[in-house]
VEXGU-305035 format. One line per 10 residues: number of its first residue (from 1); for each residue x, y, z of C-alpha. Coordinates in steps of 0.001 Angstrom, whole numbers, plus 500000, padded with zeros to 6 digits. Each point is the difference from the previous one (the first is absolute). Layout:
<sites>
NUM	X Y Z; ...
</sites>
This chain:
<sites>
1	532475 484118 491322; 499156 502448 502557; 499693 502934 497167; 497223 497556 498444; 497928 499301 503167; 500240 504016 500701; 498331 500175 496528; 497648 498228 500206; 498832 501070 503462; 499866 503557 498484
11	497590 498928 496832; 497964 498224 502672; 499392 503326 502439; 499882 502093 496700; 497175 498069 498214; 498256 499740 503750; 499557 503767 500286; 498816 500575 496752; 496059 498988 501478; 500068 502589 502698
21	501386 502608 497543; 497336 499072 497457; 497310 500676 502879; 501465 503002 501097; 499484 501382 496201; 496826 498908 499502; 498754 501197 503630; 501471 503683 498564; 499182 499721 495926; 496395 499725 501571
31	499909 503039 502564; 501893 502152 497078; 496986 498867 497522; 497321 501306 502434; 501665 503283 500379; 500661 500521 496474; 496137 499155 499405; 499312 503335 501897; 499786 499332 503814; 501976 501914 502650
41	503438 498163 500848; 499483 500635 503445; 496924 497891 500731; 497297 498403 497824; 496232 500325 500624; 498278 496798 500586; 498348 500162 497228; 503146 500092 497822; 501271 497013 502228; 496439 497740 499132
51	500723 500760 496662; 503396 498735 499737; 499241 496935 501696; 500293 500203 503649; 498036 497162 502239; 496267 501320 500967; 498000 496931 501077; 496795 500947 498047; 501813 500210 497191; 502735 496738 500159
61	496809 497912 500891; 497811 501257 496887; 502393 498703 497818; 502897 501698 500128; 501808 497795 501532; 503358 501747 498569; 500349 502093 502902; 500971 497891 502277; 503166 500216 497936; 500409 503496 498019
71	499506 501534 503413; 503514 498878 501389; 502123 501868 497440; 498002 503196 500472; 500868 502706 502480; 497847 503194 501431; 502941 502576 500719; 503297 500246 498729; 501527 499573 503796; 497871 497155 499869
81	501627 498404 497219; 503397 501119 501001; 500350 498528 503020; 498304 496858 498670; 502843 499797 497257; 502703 500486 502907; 498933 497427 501673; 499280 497464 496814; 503864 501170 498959; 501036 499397 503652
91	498565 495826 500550; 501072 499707 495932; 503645 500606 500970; 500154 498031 503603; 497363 496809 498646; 500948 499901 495871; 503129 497602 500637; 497300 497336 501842; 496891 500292 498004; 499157 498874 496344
101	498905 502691 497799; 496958 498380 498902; 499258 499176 503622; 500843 503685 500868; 497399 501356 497528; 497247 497080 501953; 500831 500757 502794; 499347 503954 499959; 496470 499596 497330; 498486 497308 502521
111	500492 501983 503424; 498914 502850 498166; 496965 498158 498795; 499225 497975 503199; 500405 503566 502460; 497364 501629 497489; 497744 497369 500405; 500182 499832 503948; 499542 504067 499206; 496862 499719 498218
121	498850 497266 503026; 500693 502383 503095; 498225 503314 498326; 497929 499829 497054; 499898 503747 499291; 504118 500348 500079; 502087 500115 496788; 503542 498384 500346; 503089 500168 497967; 504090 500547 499803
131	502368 497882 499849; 500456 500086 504248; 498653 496451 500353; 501893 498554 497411; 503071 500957 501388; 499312 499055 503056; 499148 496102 498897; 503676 500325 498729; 500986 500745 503763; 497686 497270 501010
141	501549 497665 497772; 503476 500665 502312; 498652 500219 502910; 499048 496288 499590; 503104 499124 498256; 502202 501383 503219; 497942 498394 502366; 500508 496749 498152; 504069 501129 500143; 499996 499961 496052
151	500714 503661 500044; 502709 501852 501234; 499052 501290 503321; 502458 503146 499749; 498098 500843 496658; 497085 499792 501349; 500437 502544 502915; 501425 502250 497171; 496510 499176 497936; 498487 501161 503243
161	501235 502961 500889; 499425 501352 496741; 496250 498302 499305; 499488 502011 503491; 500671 503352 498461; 498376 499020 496577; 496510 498989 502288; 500639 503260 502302; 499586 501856 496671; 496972 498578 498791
171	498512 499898 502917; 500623 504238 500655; 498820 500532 496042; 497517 498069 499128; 498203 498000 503400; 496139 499227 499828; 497424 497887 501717; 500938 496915 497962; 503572 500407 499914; 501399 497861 502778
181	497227 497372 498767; 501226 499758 496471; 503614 500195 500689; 500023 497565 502498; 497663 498274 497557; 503307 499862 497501; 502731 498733 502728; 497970 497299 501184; 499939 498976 496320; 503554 500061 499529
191	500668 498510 503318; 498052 496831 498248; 501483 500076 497086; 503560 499985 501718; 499278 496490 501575; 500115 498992 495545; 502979 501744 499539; 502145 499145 502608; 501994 497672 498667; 500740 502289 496761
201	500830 502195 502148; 502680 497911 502508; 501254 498436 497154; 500641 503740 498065; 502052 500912 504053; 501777 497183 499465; 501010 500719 496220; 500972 503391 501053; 502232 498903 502931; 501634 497556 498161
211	501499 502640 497092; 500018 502644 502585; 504164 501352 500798; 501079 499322 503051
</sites>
């Protein structure tokens, strides 16, 4: 009986994790297309970034609205996107057992979306993209969920102290004027969207403590 419920909790936290792994590859399929197109792996010019889709407010508003969404699988620098894969791969592995994969995949495109728009409202001029936000409306999203005592508060500290170094990074590599706006911009978001997925996400704690060995 036991060997079944085992089973079946692994198939659950398998097909979870698939999302964040499919995100993860199409975050890096993307930066690996722009370099073999003929830009420098180090860092791309703006101009190559405009081209490949990244949010610029006179351009999202004059139809091409697409930005607001192309922009958050596309990274400037390879640290850039390094780090920003770290600490995707990081909140996959500590939030994947609480968190649908559909709602995973929501979750990540509309904090992405909303913290471009708020980008495009606080400087007109900037361009904004990465995946930073995104990943951060995953954190917000268990923020919320802890402070509601859905999520475990141990794993949360852990999700912490790691998000900490992940945000340390970013900000060292790759900090501008809007930065802070955006990202914040992108928690906030998922901070909302946490008060919707709450109860997902206590019942998926209680799932897992119920199979869990003791």
């Amino acid at each position: 009986m036991y060997s079944n419920r085992g089973n079946l909790k692994y198939l659950r936290e398998l097909w979870k994790i698939i999302a964040p792994f499919y995100l993860i590859v199409i975050n890096v399929f993307i930066y690996i297309v722009m370099y073999i197109s003929g830009a420098d792996i180090d860092s791309f010019t703006n101009e190559k970034l405009l081209k490949w889709g990244v949010n610029y407010k006179l351009l999202t508003t004059n139809g091409e609205w697409w930005r607001l969404f192309t922009s958050i699988f596309i990274h400037k620098e390879f640290l850039h996107l390094a780090f920003n894969m770290y600490g995707l791969l990081i909140i996959s592995i500590l939030t994947h057992h609480y968190i649908s994969r559909i709602n995973y995949v929501l979750i990540y495109v509309i904090s992405g979306v909303v913290s471009n728009v708020v980008c495009m409202s606080w400087q007109e001029s900037s361009i904004s993209f990465g995946s930073t936000s995104s990943i951060l409306g995953l954190l917000g999203v268990m923020f919320t969920a802890c402070l509601a005592n859905a999520y475990p508060v141990q794993n949360f500290k852990n999700l912490i102290i790691l998000s900490s170094l992940f945000l340390l990074s970013n900000i060292v590599i790759s900090f501008e004027g809007n930065y802070l706006i955006a990202n914040t911009g992108g928690f906030v978001t998922g901070c909302i969207l946490g008060i919707f997925l709450t109860k997902q996400i206590r019942k998926e704690t209680q799932f897992e403590q119920q199979f869990s060995v003791k």
